[in-house]
C-alpha positions in Angstrom: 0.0 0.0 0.0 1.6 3.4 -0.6 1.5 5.6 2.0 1.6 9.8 1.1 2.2 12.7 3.9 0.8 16.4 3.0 1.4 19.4 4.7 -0.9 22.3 4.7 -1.1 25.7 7.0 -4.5 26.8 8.9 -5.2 30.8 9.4 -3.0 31.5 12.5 -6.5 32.1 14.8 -7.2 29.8 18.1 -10.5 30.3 17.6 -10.4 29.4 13.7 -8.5 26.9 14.3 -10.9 25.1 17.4 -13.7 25.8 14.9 -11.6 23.8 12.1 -11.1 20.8 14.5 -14.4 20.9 15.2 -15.7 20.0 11.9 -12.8 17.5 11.6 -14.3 15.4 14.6 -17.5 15.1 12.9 -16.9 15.1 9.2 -19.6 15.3 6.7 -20.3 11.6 5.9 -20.8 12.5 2.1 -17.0 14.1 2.8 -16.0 10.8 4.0 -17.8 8.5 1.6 -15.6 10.4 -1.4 -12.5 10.1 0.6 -13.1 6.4 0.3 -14.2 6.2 -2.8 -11.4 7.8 -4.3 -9.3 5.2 -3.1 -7.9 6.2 0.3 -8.0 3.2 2.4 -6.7 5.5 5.8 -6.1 9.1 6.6 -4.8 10.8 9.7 -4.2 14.6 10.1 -1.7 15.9 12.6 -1.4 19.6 13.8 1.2 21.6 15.6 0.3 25.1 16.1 -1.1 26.1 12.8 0.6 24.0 10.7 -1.4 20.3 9.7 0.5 17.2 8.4 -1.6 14.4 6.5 -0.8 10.7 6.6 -2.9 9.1 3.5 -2.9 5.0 2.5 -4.0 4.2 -0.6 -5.3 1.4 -2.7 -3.7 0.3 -5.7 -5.2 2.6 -8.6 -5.3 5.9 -6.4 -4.4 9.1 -8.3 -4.4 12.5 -7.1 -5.7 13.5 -10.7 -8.9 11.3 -10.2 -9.8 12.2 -6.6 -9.6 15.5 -8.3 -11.9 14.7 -11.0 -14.3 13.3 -8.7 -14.3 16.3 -5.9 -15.0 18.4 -8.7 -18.2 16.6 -9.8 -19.5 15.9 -6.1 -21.4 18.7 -5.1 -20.9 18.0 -1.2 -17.4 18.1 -1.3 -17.3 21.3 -3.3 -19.1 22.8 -0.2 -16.9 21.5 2.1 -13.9 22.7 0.5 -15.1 26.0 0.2 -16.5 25.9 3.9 -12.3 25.1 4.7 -11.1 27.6 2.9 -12.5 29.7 5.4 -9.6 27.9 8.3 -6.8 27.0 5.4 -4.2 29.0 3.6 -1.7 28.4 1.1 1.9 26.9 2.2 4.7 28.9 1.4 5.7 28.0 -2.4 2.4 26.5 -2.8 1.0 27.0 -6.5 -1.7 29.2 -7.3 -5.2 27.6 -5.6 -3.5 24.9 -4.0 -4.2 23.2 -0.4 -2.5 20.4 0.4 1.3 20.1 -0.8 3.1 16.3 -1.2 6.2 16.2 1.1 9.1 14.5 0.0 10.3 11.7 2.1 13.8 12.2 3.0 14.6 9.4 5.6 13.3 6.3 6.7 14.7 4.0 9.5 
């Protein structure tokens, strides 16, 4: 199974930030149904301050191009999204509109 790790950076607010994890303990099951779908098997999200790390499993077949395909057809996960939007911003270097960046792996024991 291959395994990715994502970083992404909420708005630097406690109370923005309490708000975001509220959502994440009780995530839309529409949200969670595409997750799975797309081929995510398991998904964990870490935060330290402001900053959030994402540890994804997938299933033989995932692609980052066809998750995005099929978030952009699934009308509840479009509304999520933009209902994050309101906690997330950009990394540093991040491209134009993007969320969640791939980190590179640079050691394993």
């Amino acid at each position: 199974m291959k395994r990715y790790v994502l970083a992404l950076d909420l708005v630097d607010d406690p109370f923005l930030i309490a708000e975001y994890e509220r959502y994440h303990r009780e995530v839309w099951p529409e949200v969670k149904q595409s997750i799975l779908d797309a081929g995510i098997v398991h998904m964990e999200i870490y935060r330290f301050a402001n900053r959030l790390c994402m540890v994804m499993e997938v299933a033989e077949g995932f692609s980052f191009e066809k998750k995005a395909e099929m978030d952009a057809a699934n009308i509840d996960v479009q509304k999520w999204e933009r209902l994050m939007w309101k906690y997330q911003q950009a990394m540093p270097g991040a491209k134009e509109g993007e969320k969640w960046v791939l980190m590179d792996k640079i050691f394993e024991l």
